[in-house]
CHARMM-style PDB file with segment names, atoms N, HN, CA, C and O in Angstrom:
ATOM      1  N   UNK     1     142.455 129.580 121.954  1.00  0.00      PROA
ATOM      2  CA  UNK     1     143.003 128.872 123.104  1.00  0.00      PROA
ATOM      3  C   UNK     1     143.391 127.453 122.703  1.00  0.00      PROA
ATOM      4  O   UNK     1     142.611 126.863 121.956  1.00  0.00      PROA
ATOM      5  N   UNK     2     144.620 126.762 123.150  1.00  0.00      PROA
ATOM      6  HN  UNK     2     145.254 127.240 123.757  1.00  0.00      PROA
ATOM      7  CA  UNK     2     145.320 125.918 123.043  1.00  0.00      PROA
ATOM      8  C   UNK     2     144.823 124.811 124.342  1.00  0.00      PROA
ATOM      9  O   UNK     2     144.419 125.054 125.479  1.00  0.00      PROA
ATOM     10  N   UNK     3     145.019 123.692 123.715  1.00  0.00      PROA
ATOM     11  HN  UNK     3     145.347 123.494 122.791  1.00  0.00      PROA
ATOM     12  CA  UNK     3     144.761 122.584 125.459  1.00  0.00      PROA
ATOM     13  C   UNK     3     145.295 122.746 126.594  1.00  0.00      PROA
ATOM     14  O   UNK     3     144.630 122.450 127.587  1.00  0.00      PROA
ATOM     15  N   UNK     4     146.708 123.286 126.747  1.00  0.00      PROA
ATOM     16  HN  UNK     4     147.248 123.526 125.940  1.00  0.00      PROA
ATOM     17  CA  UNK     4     147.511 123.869 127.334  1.00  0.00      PROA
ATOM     18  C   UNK     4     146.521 124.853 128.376  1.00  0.00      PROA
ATOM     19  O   UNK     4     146.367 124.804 129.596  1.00  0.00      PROA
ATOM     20  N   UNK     5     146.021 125.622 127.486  1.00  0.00      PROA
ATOM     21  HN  UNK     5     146.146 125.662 126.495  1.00  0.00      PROA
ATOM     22  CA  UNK     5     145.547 126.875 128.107  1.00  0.00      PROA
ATOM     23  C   UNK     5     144.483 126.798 128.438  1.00  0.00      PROA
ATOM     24  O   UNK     5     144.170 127.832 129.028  1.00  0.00      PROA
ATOM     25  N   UNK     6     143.109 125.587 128.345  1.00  0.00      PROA
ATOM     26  HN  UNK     6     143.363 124.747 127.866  1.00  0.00      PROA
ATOM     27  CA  UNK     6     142.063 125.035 128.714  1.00  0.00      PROA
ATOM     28  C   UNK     6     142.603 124.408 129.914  1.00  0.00      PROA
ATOM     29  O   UNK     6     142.031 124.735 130.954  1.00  0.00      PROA
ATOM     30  N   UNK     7     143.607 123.552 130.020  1.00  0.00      PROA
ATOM     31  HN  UNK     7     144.071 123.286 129.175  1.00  0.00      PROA
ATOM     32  CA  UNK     7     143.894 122.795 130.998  1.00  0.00      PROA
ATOM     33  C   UNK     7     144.413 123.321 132.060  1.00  0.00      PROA
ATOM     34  O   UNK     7     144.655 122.612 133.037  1.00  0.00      PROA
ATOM     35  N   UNK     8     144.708 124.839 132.053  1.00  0.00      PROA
ATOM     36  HN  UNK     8     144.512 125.416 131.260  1.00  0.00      PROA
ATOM     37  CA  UNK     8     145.526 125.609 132.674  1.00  0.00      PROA
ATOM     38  C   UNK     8     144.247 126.258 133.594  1.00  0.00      PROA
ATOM     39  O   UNK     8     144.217 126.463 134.808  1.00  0.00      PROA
ATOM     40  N   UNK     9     143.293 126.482 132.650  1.00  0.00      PROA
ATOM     41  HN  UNK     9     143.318 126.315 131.664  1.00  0.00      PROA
ATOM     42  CA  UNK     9     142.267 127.637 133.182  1.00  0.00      PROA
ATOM     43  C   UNK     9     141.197 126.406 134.453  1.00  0.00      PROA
ATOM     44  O   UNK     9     140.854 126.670 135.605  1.00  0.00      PROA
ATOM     45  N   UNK    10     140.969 125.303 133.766  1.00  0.00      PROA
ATOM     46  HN  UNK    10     141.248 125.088 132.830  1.00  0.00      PROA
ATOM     47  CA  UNK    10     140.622 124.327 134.840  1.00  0.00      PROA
ATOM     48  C   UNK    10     140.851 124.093 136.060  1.00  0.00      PROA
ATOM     49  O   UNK    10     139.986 123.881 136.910  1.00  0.00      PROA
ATOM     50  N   UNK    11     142.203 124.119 136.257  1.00  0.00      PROA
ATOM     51  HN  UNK    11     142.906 124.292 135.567  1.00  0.00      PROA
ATOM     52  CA  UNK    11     143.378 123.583 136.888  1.00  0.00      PROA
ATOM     53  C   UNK    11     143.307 124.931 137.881  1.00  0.00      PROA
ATOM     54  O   UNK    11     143.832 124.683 138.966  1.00  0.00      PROA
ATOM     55  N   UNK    12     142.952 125.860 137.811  1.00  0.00      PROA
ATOM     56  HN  UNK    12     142.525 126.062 136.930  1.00  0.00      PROA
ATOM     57  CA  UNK    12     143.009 127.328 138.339  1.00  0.00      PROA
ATOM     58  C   UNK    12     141.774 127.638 139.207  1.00  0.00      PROA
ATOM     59  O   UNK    12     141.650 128.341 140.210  1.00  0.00      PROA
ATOM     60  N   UNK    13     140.623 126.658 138.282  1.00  0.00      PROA
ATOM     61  HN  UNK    13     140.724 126.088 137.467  1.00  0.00      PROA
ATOM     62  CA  UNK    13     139.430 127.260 138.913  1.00  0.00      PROA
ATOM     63  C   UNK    13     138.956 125.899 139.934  1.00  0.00      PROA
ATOM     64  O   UNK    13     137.993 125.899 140.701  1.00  0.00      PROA
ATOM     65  N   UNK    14     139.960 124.723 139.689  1.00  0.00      PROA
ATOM     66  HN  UNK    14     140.742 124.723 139.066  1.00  0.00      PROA
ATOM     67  CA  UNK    14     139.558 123.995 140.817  1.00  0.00      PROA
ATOM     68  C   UNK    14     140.581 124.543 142.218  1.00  0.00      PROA
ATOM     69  O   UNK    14     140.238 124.624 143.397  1.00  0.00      PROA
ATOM     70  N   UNK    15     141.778 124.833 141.661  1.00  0.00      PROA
ATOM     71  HN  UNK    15     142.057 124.767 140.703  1.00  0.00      PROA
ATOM     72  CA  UNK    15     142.561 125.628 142.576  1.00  0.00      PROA
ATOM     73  C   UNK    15     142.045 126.609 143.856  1.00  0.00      PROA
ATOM     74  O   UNK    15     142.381 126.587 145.040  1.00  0.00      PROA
ATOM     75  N   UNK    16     141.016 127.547 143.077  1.00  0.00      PROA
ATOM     76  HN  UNK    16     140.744 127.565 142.115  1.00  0.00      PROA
ATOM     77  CA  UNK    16     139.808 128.499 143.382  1.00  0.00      PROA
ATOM     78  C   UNK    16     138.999 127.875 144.618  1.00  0.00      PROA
ATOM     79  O   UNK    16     138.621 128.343 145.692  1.00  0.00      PROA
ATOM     80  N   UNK    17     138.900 126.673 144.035  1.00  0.00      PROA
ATOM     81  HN  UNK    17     139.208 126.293 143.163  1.00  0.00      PROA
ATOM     82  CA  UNK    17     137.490 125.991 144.833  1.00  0.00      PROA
ATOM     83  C   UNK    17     137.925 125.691 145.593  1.00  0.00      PROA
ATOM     84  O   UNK    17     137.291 126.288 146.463  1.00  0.00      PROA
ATOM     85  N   UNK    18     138.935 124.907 146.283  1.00  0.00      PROA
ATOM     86  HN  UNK    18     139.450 124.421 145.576  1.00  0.00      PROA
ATOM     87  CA  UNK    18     139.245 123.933 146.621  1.00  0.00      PROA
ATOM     88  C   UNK    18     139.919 125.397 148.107  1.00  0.00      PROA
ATOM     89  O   UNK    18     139.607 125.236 149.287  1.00  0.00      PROA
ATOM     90  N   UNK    19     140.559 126.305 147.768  1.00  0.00      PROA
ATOM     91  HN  UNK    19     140.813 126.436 146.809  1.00  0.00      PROA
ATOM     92  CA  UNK    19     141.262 127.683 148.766  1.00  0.00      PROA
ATOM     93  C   UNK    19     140.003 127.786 149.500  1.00  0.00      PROA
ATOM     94  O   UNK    19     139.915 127.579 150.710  1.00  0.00      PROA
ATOM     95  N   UNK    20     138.695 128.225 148.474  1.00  0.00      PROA
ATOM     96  HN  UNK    20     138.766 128.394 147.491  1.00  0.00      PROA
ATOM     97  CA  UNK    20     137.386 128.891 148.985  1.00  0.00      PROA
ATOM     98  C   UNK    20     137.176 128.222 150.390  1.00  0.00      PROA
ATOM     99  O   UNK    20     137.108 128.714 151.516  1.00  0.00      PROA
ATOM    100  N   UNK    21     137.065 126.366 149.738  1.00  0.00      PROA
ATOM    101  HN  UNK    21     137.121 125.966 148.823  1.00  0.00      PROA
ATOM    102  CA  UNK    21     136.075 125.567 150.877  1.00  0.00      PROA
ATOM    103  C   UNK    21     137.094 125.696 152.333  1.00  0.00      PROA
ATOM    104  O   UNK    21     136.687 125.577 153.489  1.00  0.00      PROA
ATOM    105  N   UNK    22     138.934 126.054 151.764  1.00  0.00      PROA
ATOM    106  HN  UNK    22     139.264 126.150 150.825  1.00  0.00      PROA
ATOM    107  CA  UNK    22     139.604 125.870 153.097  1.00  0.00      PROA
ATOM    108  C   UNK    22     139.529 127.092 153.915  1.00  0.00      PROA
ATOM    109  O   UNK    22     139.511 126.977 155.140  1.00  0.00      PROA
ATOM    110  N   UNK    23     139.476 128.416 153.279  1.00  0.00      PROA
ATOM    111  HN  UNK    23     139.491 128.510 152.284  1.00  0.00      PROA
ATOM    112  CA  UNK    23     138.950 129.424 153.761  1.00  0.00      PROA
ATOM    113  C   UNK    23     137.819 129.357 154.619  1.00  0.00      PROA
ATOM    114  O   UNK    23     137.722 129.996 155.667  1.00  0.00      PROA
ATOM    115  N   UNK    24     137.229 128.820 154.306  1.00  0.00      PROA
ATOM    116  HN  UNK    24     137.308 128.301 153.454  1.00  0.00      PROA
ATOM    117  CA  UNK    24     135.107 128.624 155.015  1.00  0.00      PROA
ATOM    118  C   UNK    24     135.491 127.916 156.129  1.00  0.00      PROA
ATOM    119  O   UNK    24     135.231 128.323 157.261  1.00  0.00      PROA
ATOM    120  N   UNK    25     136.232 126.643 155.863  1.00  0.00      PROA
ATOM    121  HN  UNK    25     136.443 126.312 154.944  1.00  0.00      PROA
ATOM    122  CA  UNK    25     136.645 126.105 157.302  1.00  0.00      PROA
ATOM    123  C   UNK    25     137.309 126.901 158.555  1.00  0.00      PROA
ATOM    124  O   UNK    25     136.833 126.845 159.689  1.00  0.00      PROA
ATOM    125  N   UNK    26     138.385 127.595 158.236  1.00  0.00      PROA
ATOM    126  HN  UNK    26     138.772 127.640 157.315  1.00  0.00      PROA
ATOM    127  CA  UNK    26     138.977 128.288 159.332  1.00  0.00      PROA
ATOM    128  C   UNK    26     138.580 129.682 159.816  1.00  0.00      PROA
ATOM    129  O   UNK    26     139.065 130.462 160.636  1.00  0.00      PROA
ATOM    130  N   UNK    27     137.421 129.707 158.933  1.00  0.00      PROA
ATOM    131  HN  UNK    27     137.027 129.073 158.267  1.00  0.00      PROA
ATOM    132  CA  UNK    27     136.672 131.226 159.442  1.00  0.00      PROA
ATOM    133  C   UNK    27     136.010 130.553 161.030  1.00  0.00      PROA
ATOM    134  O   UNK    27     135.441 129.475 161.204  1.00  0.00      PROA
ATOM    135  N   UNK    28     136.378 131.776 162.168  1.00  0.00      PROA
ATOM    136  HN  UNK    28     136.841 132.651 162.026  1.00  0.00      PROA
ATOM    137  CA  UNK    28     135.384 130.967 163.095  1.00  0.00      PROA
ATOM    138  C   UNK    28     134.274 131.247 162.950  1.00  0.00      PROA
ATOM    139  O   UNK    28     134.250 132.390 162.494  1.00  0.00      PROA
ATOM    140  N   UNK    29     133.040 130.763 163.104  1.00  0.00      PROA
ATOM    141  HN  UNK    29     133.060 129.834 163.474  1.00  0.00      PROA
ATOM    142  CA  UNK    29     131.968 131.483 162.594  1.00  0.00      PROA
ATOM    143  C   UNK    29     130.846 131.547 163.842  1.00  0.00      PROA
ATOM    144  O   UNK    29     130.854 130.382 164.240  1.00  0.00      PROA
ATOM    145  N   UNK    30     129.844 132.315 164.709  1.00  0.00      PROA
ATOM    146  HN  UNK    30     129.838 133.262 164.386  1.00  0.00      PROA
ATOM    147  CA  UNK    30     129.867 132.369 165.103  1.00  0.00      PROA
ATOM    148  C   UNK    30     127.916 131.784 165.841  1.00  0.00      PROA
ATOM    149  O   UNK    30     127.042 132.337 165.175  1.00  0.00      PROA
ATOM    150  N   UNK    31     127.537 131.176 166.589  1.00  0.00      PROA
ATOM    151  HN  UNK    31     128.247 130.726 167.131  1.00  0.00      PROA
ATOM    152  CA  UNK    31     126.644 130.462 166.556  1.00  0.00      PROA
ATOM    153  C   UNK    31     125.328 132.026 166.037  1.00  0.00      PROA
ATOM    154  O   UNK    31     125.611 133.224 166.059  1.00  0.00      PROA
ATOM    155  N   UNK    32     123.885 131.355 165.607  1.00  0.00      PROA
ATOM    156  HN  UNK    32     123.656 130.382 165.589  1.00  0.00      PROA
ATOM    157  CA  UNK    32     122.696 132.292 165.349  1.00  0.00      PROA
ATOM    158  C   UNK    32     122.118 132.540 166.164  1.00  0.00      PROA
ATOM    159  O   UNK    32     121.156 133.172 165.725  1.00  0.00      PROA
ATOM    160  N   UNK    33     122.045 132.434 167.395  1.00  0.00      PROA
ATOM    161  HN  UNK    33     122.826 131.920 167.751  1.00  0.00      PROA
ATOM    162  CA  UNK    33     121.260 133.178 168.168  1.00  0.00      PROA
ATOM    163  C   UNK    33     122.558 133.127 169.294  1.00  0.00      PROA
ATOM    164  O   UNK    33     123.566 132.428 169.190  1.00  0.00      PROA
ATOM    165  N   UNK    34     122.260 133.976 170.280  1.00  0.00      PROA
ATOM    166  HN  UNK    34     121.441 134.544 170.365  1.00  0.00      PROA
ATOM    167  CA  UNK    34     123.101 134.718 171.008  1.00  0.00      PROA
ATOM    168  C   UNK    34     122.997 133.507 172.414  1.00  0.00      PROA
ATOM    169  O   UNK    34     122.049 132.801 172.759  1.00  0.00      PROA
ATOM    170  N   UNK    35     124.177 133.622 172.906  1.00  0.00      PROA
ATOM    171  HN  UNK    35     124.947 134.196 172.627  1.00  0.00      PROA
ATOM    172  CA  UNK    35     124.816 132.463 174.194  1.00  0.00      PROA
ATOM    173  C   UNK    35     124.080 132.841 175.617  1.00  0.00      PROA
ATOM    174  O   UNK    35     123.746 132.117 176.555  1.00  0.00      PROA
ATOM    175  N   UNK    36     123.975 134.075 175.436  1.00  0.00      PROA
ATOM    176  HN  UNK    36     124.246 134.663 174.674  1.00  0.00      PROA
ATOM    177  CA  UNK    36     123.267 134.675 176.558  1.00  0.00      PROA
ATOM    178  C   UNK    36     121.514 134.819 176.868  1.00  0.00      PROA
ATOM    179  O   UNK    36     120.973 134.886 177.972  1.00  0.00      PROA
ATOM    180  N   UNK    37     121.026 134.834 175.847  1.00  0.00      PROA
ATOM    181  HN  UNK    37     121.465 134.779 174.950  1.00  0.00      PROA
ATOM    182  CA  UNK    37     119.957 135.358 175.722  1.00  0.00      PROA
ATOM    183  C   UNK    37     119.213 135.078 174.775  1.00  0.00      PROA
ATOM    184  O   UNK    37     118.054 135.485 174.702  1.00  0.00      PROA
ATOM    185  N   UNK    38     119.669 134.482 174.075  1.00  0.00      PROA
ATOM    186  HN  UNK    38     120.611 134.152 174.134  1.00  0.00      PROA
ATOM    187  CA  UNK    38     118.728 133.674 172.676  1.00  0.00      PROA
ATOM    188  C   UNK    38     117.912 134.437 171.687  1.00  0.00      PROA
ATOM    189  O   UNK    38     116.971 134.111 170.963  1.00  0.00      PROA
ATOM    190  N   UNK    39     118.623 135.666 171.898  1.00  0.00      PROA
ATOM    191  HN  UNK    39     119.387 135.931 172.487  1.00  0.00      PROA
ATOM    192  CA  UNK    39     118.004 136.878 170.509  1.00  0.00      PROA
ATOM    193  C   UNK    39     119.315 136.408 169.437  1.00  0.00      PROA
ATOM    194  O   UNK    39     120.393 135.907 169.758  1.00  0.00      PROA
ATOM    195  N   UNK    40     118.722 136.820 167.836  1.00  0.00      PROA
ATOM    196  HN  UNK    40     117.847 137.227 167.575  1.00  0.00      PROA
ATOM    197  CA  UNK    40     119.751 136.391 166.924  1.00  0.00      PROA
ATOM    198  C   UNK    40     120.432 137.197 166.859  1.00  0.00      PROA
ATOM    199  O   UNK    40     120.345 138.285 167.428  1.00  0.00      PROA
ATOM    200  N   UNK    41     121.271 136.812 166.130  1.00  0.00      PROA
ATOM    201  HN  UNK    41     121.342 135.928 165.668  1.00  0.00      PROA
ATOM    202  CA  UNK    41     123.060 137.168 166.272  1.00  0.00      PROA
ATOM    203  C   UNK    41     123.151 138.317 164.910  1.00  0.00      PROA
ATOM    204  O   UNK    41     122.403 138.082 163.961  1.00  0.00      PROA
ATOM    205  N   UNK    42     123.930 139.357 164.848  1.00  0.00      PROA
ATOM    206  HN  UNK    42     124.538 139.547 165.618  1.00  0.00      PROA
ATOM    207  CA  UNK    42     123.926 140.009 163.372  1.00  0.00      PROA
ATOM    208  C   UNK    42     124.929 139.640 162.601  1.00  0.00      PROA
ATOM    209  O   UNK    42     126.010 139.123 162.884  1.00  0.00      PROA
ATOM    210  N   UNK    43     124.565 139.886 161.823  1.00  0.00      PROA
ATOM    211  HN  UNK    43     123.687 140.305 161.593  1.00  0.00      PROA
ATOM    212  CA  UNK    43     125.691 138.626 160.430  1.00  0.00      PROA
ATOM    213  C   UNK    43     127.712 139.164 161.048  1.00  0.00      PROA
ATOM    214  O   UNK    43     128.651 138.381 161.190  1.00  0.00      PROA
ATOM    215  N   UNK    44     127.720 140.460 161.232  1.00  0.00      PROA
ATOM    216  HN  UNK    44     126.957 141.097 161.117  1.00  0.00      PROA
ATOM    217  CA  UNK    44     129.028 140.656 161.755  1.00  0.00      PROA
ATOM    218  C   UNK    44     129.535 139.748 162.902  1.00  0.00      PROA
ATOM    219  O   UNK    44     130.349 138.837 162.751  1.00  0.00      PROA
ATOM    220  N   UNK    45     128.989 140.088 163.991  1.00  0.00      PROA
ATOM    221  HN  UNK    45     128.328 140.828 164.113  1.00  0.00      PROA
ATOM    222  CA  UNK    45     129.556 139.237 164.977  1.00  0.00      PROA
ATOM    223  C   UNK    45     129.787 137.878 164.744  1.00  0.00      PROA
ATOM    224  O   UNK    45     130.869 137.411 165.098  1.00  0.00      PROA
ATOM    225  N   UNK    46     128.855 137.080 164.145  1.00  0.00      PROA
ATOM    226  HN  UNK    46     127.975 137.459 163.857  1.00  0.00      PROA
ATOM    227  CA  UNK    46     128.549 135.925 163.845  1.00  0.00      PROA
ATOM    228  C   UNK    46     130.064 135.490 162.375  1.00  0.00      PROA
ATOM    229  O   UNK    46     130.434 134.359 162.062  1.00  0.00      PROA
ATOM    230  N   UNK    47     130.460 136.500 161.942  1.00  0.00      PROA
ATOM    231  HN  UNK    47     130.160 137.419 162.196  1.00  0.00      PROA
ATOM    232  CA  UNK    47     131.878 136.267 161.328  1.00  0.00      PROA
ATOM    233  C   UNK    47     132.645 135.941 161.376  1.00  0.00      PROA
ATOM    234  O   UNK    47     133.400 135.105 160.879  1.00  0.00      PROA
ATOM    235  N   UNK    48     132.483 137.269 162.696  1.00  0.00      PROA
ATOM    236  HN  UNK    48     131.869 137.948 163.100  1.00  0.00      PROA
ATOM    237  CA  UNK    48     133.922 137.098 163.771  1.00  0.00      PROA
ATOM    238  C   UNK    48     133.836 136.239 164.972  1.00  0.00      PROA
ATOM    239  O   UNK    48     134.330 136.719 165.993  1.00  0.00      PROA
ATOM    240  N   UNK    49     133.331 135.122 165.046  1.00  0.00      PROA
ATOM    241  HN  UNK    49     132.929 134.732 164.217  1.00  0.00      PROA
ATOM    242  CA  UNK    49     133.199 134.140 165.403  1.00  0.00      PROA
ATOM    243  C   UNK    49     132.354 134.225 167.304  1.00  0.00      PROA
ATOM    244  O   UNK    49     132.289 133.430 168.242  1.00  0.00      PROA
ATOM    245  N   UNK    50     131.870 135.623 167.062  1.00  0.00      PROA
ATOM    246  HN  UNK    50     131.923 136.269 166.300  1.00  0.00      PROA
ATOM    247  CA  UNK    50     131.629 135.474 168.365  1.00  0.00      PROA
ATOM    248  C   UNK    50     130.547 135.306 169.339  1.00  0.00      PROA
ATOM    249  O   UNK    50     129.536 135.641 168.722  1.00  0.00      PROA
ATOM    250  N   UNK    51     130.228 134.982 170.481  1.00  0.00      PROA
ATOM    251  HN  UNK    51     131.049 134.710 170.983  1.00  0.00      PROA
ATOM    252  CA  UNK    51     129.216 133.888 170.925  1.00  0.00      PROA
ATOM    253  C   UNK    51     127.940 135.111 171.276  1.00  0.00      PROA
ATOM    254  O   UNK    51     126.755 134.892 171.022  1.00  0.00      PROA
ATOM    255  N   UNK    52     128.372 136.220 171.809  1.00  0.00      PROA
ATOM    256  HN  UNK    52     129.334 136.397 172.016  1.00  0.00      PROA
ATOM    257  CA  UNK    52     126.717 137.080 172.526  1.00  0.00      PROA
ATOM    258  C   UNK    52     127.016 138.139 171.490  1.00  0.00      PROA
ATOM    259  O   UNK    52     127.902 138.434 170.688  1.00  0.00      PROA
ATOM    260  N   UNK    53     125.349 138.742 172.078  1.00  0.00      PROA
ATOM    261  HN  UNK    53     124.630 138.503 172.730  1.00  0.00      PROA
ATOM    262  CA  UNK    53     124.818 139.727 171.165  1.00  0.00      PROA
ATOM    263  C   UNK    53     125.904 140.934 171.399  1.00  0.00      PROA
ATOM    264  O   UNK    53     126.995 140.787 171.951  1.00  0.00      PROA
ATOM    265  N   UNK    54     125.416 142.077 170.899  1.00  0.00      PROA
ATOM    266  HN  UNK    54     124.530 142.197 170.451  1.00  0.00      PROA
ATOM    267  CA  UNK    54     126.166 143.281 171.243  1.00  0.00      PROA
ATOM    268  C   UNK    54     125.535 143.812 172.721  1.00  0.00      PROA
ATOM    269  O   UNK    54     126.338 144.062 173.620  1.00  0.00      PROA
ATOM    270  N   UNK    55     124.326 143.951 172.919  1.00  0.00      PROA
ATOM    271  HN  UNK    55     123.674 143.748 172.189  1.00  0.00      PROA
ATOM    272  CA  UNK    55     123.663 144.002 174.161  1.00  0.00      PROA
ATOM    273  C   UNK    55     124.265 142.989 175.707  1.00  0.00      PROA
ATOM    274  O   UNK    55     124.540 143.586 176.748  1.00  0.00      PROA
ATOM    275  N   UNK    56     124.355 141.856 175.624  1.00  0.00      PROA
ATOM    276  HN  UNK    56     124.132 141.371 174.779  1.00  0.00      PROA
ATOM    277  CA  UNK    56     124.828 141.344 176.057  1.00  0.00      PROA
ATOM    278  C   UNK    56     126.457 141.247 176.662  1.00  0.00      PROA
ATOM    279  O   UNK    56     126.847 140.816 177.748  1.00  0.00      PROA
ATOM    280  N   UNK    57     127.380 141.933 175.291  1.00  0.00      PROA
ATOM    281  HN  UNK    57     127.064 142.282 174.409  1.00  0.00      PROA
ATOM    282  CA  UNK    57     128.296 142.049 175.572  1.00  0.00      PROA
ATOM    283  C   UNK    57     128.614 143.052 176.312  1.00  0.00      PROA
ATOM    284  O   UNK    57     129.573 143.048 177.083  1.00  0.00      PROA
ATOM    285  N   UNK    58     127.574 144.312 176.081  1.00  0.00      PROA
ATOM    286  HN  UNK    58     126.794 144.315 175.455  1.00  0.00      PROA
ATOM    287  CA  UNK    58     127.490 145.921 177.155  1.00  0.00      PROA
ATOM    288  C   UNK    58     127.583 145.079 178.528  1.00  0.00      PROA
ATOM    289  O   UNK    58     128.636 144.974 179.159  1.00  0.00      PROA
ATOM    290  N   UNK    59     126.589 144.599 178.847  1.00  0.00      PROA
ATOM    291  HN  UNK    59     125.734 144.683 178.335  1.00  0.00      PROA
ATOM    292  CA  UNK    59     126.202 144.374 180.505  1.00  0.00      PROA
ATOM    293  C   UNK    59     127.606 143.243 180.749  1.00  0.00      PROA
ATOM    294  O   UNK    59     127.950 143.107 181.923  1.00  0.00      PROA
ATOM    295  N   UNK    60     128.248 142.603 179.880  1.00  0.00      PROA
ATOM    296  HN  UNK    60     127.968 142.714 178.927  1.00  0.00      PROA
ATOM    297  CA  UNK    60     129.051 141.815 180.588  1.00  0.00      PROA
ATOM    298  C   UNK    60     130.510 143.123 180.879  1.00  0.00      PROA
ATOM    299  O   UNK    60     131.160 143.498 181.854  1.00  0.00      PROA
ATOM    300  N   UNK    61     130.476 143.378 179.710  1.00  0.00      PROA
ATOM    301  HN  UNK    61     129.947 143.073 178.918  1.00  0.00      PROA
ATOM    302  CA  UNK    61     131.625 144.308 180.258  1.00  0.00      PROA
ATOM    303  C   UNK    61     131.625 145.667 181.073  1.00  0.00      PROA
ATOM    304  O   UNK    61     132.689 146.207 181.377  1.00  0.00      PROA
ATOM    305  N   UNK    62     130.285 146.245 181.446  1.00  0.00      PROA
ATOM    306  HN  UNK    62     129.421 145.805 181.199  1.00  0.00      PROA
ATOM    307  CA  UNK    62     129.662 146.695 182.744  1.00  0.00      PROA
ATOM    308  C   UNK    62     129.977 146.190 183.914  1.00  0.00      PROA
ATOM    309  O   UNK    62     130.570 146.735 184.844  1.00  0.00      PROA
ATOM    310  N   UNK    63     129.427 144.795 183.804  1.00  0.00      PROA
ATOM    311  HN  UNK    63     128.945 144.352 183.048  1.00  0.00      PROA
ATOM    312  CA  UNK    63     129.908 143.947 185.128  1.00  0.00      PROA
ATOM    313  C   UNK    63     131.301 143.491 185.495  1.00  0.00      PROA
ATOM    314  O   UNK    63     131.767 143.184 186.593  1.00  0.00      PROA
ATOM    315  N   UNK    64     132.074 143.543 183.786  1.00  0.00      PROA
ATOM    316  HN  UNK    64     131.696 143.792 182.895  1.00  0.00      PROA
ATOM    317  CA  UNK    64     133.405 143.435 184.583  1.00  0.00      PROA
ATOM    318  C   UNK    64     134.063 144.391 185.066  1.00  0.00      PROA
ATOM    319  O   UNK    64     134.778 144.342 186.067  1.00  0.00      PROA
ATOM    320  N   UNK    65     133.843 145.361 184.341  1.00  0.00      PROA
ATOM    321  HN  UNK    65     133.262 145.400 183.529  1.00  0.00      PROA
ATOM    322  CA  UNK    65     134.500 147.071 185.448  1.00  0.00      PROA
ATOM    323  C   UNK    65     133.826 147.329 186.904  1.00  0.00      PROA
ATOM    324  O   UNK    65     134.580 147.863 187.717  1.00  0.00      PROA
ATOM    325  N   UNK    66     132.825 147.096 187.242  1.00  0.00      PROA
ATOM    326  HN  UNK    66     132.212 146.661 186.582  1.00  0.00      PROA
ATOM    327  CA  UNK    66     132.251 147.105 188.297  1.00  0.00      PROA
ATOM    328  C   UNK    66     132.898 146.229 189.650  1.00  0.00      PROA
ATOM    329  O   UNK    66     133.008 146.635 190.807  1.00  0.00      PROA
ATOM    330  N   UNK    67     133.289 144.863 189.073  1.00  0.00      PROA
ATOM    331  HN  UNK    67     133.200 144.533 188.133  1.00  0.00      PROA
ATOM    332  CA  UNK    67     133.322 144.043 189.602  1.00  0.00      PROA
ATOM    333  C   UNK    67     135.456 144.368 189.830  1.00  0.00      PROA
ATOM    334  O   UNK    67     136.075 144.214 190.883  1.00  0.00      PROA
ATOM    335  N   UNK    68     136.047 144.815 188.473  1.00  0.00      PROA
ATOM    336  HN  UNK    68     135.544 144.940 187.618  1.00  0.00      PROA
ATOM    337  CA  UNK    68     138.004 144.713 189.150  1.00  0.00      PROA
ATOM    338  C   UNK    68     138.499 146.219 189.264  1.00  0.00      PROA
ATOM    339  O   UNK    68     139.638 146.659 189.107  1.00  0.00      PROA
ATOM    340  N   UNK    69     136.971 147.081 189.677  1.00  0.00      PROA
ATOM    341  HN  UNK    69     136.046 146.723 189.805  1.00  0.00      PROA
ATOM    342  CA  UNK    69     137.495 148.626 190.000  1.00  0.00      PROA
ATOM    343  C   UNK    69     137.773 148.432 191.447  1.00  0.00      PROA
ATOM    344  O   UNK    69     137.258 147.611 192.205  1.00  0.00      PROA
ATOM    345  N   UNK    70     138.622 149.278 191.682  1.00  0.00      PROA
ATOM    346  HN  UNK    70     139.039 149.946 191.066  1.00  0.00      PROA
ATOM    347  CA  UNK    70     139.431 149.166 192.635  1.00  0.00      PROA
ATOM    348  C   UNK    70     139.093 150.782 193.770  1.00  0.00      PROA
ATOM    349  OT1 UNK    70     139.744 150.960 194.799  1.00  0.00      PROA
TER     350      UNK     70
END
């Protein structure tokens, strides 16, 4: 390997770093314990940035069919 090609491979892996940390930022991520009920959150939901448990989310969307059935 040539300096060229040291300076290249550097240059690539700060490139790397630098995508990673902007990636991490715009992930929404999603709080650890749940909005509703304060049981913790499972690493999925919590990815996808979102605020209640899976339990929680049953009874809300229970209550919303209940509530705009017609």
């Amino acid at each position: 390997m040539d300096e060229a090609d040291i300076a290249n491979d550097r240059m690539m892996q700060d490139l790397e770093i630098r995508l990673a940390e902007q990636r991490a930022k715009m992930r929404p991520y999603g709080p650890e314990l749940c909005r509703d009920c304060g049981d913790p959150m499972i690493e999925l939901r919590r990815q996808l940035g979102l605020q209640v448990c899976v339990e929680c989310a049953r009874i809300i969307e229970r209550a919303g069919r209940m509530f705009w059935r017609e």
